[in-house]
Backbone as CSV, one residue per row, in Angstrom:
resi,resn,N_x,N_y,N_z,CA_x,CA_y,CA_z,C_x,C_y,C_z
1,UNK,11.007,6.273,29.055,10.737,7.156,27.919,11.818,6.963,26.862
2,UNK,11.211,6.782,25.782,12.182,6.591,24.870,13.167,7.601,24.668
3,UNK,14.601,8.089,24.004,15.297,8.569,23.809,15.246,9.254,22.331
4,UNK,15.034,10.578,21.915,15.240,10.606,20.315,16.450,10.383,19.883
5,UNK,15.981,9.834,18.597,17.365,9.249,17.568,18.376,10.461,17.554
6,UNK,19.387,10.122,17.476,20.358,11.160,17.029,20.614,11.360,15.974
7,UNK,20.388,12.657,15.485,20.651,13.337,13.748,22.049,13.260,13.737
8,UNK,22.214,11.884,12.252,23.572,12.203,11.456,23.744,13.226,11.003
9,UNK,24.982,13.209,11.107,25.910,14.072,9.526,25.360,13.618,8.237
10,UNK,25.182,14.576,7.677,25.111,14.548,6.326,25.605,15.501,5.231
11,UNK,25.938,14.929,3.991,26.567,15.800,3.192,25.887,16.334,2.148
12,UNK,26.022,18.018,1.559,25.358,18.455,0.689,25.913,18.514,-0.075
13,UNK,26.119,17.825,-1.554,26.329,17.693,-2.938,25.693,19.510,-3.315
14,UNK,26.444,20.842,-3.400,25.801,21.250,-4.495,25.956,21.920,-5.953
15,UNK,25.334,21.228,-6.641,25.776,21.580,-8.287,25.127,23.095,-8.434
16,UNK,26.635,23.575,-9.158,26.598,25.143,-9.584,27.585,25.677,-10.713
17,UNK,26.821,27.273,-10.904,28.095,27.638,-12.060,28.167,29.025,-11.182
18,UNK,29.507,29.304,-11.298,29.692,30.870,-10.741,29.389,31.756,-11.084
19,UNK,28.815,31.871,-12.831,27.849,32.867,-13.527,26.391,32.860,-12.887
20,UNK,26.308,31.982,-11.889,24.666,31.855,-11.901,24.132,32.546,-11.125
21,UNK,23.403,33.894,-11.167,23.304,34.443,-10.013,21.936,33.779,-8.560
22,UNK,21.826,32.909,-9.624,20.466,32.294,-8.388,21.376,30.718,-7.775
23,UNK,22.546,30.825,-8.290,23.328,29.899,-7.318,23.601,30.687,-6.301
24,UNK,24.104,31.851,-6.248,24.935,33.319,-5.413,23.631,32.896,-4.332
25,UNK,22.413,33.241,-4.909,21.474,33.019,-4.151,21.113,31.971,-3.220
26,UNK,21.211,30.962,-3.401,21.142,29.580,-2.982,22.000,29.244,-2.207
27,UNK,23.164,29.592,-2.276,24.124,29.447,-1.313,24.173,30.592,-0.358
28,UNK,23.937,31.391,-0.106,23.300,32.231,0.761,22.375,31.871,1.670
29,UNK,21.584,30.873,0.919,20.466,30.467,1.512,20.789,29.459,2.662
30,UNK,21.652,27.949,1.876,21.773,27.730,2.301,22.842,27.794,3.518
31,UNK,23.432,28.614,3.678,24.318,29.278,4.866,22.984,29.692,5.982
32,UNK,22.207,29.941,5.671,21.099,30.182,6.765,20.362,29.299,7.361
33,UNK,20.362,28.772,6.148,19.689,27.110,6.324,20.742,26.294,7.517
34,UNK,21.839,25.897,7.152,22.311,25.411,8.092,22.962,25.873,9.779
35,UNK,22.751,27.366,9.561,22.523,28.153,10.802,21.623,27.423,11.670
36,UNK,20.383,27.300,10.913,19.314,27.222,12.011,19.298,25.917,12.582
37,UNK,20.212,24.879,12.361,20.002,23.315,12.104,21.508,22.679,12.975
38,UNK,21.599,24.129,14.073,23.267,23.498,14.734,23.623,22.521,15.092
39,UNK,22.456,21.265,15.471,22.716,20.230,15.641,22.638,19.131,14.604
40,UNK,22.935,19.588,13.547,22.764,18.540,12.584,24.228,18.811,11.968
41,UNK,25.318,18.083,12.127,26.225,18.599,11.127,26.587,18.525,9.796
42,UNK,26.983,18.968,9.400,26.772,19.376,7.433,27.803,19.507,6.917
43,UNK,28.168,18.586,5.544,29.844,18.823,5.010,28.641,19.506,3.266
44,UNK,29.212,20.351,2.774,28.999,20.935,1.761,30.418,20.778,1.002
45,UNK,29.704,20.037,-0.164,30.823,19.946,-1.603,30.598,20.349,-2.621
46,UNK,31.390,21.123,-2.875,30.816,22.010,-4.752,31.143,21.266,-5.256
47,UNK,30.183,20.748,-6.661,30.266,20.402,-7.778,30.173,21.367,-8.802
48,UNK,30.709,21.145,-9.976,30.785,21.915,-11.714,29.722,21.915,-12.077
49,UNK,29.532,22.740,-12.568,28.354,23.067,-13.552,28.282,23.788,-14.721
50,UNK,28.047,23.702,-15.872,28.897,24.573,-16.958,26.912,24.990,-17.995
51,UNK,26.565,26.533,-17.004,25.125,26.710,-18.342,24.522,27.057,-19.247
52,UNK,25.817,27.305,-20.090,26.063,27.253,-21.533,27.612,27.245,-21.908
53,UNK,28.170,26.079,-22.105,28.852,25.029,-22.721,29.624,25.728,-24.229
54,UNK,28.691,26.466,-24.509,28.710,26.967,-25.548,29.882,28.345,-25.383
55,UNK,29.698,28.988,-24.807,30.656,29.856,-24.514,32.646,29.912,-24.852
56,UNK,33.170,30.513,-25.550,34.682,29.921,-25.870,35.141,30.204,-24.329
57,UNK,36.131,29.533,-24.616,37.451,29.209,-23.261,37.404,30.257,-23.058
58,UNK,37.901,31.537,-23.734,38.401,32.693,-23.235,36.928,33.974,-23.090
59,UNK,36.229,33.266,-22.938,35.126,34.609,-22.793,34.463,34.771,-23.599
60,UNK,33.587,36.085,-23.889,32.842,36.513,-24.618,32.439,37.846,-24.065
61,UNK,31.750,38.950,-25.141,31.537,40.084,-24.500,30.479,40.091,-23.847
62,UNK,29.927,40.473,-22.443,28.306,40.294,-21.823,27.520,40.287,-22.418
63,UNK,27.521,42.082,-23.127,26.422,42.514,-23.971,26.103,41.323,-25.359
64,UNK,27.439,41.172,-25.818,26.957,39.787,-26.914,26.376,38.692,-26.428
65,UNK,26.778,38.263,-25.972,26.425,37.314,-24.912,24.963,37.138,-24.575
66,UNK,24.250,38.487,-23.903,22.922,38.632,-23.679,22.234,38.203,-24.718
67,UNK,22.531,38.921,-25.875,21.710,39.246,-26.708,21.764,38.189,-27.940
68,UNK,22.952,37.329,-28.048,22.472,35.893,-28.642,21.651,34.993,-27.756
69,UNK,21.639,35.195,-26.438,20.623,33.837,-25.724,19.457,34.576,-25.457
70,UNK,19.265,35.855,-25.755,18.264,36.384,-24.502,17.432,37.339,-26.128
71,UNK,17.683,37.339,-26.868,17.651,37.602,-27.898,17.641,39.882,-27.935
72,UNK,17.648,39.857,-26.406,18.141,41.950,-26.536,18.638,42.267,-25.128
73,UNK,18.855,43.111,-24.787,19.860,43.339,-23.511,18.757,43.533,-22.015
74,UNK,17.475,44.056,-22.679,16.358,44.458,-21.704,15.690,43.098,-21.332
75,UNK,16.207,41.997,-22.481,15.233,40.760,-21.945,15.437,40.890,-19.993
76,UNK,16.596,41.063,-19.763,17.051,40.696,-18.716,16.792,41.289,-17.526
77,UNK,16.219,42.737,-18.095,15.969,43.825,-16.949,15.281,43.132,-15.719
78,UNK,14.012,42.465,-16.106,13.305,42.580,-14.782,13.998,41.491,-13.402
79,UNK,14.171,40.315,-14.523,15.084,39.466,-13.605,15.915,39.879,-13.014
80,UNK,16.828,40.704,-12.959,18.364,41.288,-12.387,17.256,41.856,-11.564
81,UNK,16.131,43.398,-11.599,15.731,43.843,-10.532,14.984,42.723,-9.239
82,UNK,14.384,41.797,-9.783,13.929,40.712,-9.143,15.254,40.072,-8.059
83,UNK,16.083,39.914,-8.728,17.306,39.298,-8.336,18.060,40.064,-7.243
84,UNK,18.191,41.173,-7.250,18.346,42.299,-6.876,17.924,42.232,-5.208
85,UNK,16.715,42.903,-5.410,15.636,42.706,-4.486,16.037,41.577,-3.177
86,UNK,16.432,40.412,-3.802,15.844,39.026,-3.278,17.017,38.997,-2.975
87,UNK,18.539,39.272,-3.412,19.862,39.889,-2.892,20.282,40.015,-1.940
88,UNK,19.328,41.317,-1.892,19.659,42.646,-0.348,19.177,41.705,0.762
89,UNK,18.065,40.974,0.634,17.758,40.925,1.497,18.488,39.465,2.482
90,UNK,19.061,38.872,1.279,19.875,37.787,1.916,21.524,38.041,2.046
91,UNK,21.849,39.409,1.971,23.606,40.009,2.163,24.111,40.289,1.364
92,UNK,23.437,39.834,-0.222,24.113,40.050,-1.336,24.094,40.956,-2.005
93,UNK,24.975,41.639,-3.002,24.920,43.087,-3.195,25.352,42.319,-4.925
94,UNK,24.173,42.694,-5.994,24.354,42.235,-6.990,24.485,43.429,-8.012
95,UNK,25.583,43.633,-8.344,26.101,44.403,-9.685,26.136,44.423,-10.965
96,UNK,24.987,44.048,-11.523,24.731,43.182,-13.138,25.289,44.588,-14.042
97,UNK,25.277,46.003,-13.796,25.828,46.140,-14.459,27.266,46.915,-14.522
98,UNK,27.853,46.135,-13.726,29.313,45.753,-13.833,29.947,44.829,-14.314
99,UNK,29.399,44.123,-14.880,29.369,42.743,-15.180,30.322,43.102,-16.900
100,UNK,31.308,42.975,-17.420,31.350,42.946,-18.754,31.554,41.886,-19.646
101,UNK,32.258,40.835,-19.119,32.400,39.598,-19.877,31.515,38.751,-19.468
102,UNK,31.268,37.843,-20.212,30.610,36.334,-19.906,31.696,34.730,-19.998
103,UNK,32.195,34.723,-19.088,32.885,33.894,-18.942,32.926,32.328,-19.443
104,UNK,33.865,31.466,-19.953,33.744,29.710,-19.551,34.043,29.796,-18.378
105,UNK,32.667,28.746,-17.628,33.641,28.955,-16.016,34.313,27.562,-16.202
106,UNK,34.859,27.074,-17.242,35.721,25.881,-16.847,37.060,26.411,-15.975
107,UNK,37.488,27.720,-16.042,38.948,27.693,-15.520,38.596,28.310,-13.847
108,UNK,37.150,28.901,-13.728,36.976,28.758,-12.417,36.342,27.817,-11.396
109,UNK,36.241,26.913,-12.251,35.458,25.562,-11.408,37.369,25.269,-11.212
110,UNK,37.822,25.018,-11.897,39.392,24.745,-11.647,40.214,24.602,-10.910
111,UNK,39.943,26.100,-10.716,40.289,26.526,-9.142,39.784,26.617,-8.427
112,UNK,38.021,25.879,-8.058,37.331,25.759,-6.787,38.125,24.161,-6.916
113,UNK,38.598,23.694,-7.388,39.048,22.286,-7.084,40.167,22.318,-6.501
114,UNK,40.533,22.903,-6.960,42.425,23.285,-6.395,42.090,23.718,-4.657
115,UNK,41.341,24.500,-4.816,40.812,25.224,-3.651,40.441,23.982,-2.387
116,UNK,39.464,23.200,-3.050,38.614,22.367,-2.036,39.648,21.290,-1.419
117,UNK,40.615,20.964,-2.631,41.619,20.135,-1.996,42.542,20.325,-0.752
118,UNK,42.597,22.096,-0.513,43.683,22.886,0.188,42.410,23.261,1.349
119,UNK,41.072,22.814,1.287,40.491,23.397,2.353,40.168,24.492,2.759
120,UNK,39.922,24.861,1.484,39.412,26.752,1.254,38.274,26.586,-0.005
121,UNK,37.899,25.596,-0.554,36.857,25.204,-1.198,35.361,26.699,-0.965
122,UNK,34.966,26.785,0.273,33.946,27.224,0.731,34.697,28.453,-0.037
123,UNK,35.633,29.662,0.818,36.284,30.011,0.730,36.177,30.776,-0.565
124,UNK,36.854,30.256,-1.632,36.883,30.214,-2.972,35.511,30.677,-3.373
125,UNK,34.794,29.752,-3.480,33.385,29.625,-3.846,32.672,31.199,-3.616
126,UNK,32.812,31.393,-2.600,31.860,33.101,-2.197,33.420,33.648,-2.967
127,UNK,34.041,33.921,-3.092,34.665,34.655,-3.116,34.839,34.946,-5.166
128,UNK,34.892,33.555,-5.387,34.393,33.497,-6.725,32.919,34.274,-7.637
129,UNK,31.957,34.231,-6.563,30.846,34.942,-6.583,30.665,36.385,-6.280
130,UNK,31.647,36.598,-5.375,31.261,38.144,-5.079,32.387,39.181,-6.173
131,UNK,33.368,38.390,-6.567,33.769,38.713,-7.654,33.329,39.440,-8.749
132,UNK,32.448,38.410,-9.355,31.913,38.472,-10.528,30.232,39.029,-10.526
133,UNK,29.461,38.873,-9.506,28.223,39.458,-9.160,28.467,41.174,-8.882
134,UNK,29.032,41.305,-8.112,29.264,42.527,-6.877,30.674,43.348,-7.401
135,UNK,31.636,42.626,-7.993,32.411,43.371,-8.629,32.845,43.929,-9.587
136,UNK,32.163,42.712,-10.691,31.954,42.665,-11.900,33.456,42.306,-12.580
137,UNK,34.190,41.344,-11.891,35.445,40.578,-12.313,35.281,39.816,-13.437
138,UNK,36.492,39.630,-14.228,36.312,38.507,-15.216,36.459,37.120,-14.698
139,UNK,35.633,36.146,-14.303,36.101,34.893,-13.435,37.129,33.970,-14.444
140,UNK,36.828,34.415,-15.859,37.642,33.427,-16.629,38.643,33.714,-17.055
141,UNK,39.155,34.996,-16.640,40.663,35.460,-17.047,41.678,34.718,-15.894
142,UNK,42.705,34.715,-16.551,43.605,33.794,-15.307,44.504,34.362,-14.278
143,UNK,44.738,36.002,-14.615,45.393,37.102,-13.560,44.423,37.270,-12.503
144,UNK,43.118,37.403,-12.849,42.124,37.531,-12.182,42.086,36.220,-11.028
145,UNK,41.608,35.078,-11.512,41.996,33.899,-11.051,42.957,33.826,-9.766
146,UNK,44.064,33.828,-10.395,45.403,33.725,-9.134,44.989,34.923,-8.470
147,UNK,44.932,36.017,-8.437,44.298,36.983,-7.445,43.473,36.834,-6.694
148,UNK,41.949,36.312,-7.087,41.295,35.922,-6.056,41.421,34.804,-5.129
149,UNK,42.539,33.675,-5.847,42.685,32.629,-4.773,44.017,32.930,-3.925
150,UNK,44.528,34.028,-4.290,45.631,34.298,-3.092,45.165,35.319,-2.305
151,UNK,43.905,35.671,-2.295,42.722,36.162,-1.633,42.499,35.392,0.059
152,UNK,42.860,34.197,-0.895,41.773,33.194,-0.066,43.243,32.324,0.680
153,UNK,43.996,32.378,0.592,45.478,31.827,1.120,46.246,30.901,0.481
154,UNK,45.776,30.973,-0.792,46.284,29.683,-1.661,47.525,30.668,-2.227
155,UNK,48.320,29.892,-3.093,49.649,30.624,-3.624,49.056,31.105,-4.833
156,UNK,48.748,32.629,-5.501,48.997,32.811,-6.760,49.388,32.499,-7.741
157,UNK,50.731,32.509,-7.546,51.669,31.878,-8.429,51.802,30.671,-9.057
158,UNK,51.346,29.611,-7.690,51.058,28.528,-8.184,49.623,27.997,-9.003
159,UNK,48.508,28.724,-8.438,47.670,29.357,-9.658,47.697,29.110,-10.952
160,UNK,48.693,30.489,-10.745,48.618,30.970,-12.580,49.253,29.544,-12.887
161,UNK,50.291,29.245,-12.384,51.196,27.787,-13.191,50.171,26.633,-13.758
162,UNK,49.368,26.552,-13.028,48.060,25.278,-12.591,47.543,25.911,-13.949
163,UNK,47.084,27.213,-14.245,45.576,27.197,-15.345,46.736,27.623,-16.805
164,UNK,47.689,27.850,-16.349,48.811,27.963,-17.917,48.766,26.515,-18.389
165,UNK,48.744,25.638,-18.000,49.117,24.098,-18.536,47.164,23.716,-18.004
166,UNK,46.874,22.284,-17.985,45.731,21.435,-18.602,44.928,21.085,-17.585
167,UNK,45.857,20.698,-16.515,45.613,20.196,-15.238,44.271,20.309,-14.716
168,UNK,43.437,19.220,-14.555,42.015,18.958,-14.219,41.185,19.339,-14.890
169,UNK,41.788,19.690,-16.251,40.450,20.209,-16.864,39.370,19.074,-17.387
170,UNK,40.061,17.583,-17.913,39.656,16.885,-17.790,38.456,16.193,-16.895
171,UNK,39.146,16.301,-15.980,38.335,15.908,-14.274,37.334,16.814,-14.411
172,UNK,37.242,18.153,-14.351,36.244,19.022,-13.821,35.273,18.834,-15.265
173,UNK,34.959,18.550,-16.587,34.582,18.409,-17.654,33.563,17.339,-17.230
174,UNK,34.549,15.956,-16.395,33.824,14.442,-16.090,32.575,14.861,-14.995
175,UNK,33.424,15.860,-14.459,32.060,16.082,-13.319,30.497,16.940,-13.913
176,UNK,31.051,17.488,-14.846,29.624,18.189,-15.369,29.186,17.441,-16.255
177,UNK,30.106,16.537,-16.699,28.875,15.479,-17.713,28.242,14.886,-17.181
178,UNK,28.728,14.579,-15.728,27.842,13.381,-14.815,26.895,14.568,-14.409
179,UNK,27.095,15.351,-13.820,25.597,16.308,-14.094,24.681,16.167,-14.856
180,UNK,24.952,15.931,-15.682,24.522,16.275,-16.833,23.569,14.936,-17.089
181,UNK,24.194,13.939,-16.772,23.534,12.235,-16.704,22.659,11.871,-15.779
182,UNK,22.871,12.631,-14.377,22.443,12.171,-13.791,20.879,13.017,-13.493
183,UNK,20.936,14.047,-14.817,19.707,14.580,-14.938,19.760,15.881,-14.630
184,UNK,20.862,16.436,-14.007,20.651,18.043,-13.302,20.372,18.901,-14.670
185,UNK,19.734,19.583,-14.769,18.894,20.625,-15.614,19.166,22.313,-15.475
186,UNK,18.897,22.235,-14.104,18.857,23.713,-13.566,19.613,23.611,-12.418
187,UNK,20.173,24.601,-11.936,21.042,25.029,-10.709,20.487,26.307,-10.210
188,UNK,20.905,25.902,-9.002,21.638,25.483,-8.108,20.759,23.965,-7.702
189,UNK,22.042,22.684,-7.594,20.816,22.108,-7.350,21.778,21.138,-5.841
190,UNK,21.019,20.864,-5.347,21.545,20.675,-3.392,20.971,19.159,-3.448
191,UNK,22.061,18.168,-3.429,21.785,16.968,-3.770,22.094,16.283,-1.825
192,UNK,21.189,16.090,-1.257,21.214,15.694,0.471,21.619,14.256,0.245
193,UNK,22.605,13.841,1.129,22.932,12.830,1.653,23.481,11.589,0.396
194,UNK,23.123,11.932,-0.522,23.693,11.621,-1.722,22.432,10.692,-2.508
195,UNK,20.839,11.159,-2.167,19.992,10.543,-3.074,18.833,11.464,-2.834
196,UNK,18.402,12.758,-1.837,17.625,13.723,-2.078,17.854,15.157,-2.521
197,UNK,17.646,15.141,-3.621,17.311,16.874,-4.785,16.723,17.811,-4.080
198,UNK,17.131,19.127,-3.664,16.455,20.085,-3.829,16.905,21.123,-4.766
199,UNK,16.346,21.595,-5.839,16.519,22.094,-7.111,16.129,23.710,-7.127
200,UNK,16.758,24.440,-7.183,16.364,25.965,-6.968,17.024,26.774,-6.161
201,UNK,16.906,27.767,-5.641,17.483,29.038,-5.020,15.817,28.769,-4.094
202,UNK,15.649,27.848,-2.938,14.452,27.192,-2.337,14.625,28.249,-1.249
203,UNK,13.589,28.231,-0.577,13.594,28.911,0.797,14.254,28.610,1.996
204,UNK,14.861,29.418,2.764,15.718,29.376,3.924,14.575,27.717,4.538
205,UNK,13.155,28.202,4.584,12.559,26.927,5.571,12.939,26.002,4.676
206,UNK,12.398,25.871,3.310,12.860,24.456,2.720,14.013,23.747,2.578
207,UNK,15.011,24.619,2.842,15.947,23.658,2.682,16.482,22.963,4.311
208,UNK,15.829,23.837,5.526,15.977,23.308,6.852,15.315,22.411,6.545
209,UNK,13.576,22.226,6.267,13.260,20.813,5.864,13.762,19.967,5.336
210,UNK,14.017,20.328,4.389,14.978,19.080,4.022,16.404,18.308,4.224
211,UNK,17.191,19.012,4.870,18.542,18.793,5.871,17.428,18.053,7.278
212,UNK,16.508,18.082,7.826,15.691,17.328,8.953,15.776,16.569,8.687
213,UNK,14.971,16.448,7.311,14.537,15.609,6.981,15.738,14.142,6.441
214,UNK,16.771,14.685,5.643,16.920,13.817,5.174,18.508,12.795,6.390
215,UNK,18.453,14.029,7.625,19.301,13.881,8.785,18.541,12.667,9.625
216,UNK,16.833,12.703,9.505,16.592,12.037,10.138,16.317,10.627,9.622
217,UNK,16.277,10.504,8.433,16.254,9.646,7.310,17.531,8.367,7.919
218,UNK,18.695,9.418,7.820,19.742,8.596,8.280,20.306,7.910,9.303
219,UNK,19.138,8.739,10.324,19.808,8.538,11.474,18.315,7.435,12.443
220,UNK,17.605,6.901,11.647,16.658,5.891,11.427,17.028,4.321,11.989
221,UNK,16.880,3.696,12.647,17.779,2.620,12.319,16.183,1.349,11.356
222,UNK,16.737,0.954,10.718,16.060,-0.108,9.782,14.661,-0.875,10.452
223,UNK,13.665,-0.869,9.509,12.586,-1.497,10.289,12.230,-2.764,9.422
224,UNK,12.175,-3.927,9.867,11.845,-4.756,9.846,10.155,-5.511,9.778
């Protein structure tokens, strides 16, 4: 009797912004997703994502904010209750209106880099989110910043030093343009093994399908 193949490792690429609340979502998801899939092992890497560019370095007020993209503050109502909803039921506790600034997340992608290097990447990431969803933090202020990553066991101090001066801003800029090239549109988007897309805040099953799938992809050997 033949033997089944053994499921590789594979890695999940996923592109996000920490404003996004259907990233919050997605990564939730996929935390369940790879629950169910214990034998498949899984390295998850955040990538930058920046979804509106437009935003200054230092912020902006929410309410303004809304109401130049969304063109009034109620555009937004039903989505947040939608969002809401779809939340609770995956752990998340979403606070839209706590929310007062609208951030650049260039200085918190920043420090998910700083983060991922020190091996608190994951870490960072929820913690970056529950922040700003659930607490209604400024992610782009920089007191804020060093606080939540000495949260997470990184040094504060060294933090604040890191986002006072330039350091990676460059780098983290290169990574969202290549986003940006390589076509990503919408986020959250969960790039498998480093050539299959799944694009959305997808379902707990779809994205197990597709971690199967693209585990078993790899773990294939070549047919002739």
């Amino acid at each position: 009797m033949d033997q089944p193949v053994p499921l590789s490792p594979i890695t999940v690429d996923v592109v996000s912004d920490v404003v996004c609340p259907w990233c919050y979502l997605g990564k939730r998801r996929l935390e369940h997703a790879i629950a169910r899939v214990p034998e498949i092992p899984v390295e998850i890497r955040w990538r930058p994502y920046s979804l509106d560019p437009t935003v200054p370095r230092e912020g902006e007020d929410r309410a303004a904010h809304i109401i130049r993209k969304f063109g009034s503050l109620a555009a937004l109502d039903e989505g947040h209750r939608r969002l809401a909803d779809l939340g609770r039921a995956e752990g998340i506790t979403y606070n839209f209106d706590r929310i007062t600034r609208s951030p650049n997340t260039l200085e918190a992608h920043r420090v998910g880099r700083w983060a991922a290097d020190a091996g608190k990447g994951e870490a960072m990431v929820e913690r970056l989110f529950a922040a700003y969803f659930s607490e209604g933090r400024d992610v782009g202020d920089h007191a804020v910043l060093a606080s939540l990553a000495s949260e997470v066991g990184l040094s504060g101090a060294n933090i604040a030093a890191r986002l006072e001066r330039d350091d990676d801003s460059d780098a983290v800029r290169a990574e969202i343009e290549d986003a940006y090239r390589i076509g990503v549109t919408g986020v959250p988007c969960f790039i498998l093994g480093g050539k299959y897309g799944v694009v959305g805040a997808q379902s707990v099953e779809a994205i197990v399908q597709a971690i199967r799938r693209v585990a078993g992809e790899v773990a294939a050997p070549p047919s002739y």
